[in-house]
C-alpha positions as CSV (number, residue, x, y, z in Angstrom):
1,X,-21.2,6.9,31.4
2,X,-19.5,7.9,28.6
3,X,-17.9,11.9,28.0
4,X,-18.9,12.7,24.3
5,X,-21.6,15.0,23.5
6,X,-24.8,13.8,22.3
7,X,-25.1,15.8,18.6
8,X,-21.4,14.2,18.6
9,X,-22.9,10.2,18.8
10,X,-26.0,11.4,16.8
11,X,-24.4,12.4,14.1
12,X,-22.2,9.4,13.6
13,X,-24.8,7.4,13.9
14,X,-26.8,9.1,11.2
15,X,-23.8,8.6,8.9
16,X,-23.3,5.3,9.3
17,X,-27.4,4.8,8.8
18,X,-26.9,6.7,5.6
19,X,-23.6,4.1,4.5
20,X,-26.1,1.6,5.5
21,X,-28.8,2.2,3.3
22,X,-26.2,3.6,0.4
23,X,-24.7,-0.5,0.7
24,X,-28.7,-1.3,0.3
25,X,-28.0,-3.1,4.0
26,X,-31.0,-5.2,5.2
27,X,-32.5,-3.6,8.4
28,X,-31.7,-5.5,12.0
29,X,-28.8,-7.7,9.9
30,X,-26.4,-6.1,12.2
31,X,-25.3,-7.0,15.4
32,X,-25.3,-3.6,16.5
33,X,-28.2,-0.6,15.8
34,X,-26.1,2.7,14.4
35,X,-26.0,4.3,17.4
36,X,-24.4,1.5,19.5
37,X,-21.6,1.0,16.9
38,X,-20.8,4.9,17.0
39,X,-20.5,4.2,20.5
40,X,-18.5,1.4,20.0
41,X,-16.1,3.1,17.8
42,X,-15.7,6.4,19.9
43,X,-15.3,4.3,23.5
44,X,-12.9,2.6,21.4
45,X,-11.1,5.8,19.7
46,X,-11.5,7.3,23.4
47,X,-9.9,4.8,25.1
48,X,-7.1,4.1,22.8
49,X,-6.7,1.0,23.7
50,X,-7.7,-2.8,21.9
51,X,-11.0,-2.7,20.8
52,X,-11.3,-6.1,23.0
53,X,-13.1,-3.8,26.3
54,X,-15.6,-2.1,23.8
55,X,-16.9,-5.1,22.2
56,X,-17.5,-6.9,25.5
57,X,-19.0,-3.8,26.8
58,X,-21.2,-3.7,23.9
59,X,-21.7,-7.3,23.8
60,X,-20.5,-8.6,20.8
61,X,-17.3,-10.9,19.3
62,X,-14.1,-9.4,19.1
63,X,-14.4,-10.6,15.1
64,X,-17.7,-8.4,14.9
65,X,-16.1,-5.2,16.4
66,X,-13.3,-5.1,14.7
67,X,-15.3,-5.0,11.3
């Protein structure tokens, strides 16, 4: 359960999706869809702590969350 609003996650995700196709990105070459890595980045802003818990929670490499 996490305690940030939903226009809050959707609208991160839609500007990263938007950086995405600006880099000319290929679709599904990321580990993570846009919305997981807004998720990503705001457990890990909420938690203040290593970004280590978020990216097992999300299920990638510490190497992949922290870019």
């Amino acid at each position: 359960m996490f305690d940030v609003p939903r226009p809050g996650v959707t609208y991160l995700a839609r500007l990263l999706a938007a950086h995405r196709r600006a880099l000319g990105t290929p679709r599904r070459s990321r580990a993570l869809t846009p919305v997981r890595q807004a998720l990503l980045v705001l457990c890990w802003f909420r938690g203040g702590s290593l970004v280590t818990a978020p990216a097992r929670d999300h299920a990638v490499s510490r190497a992949t969350a922290y870019r």
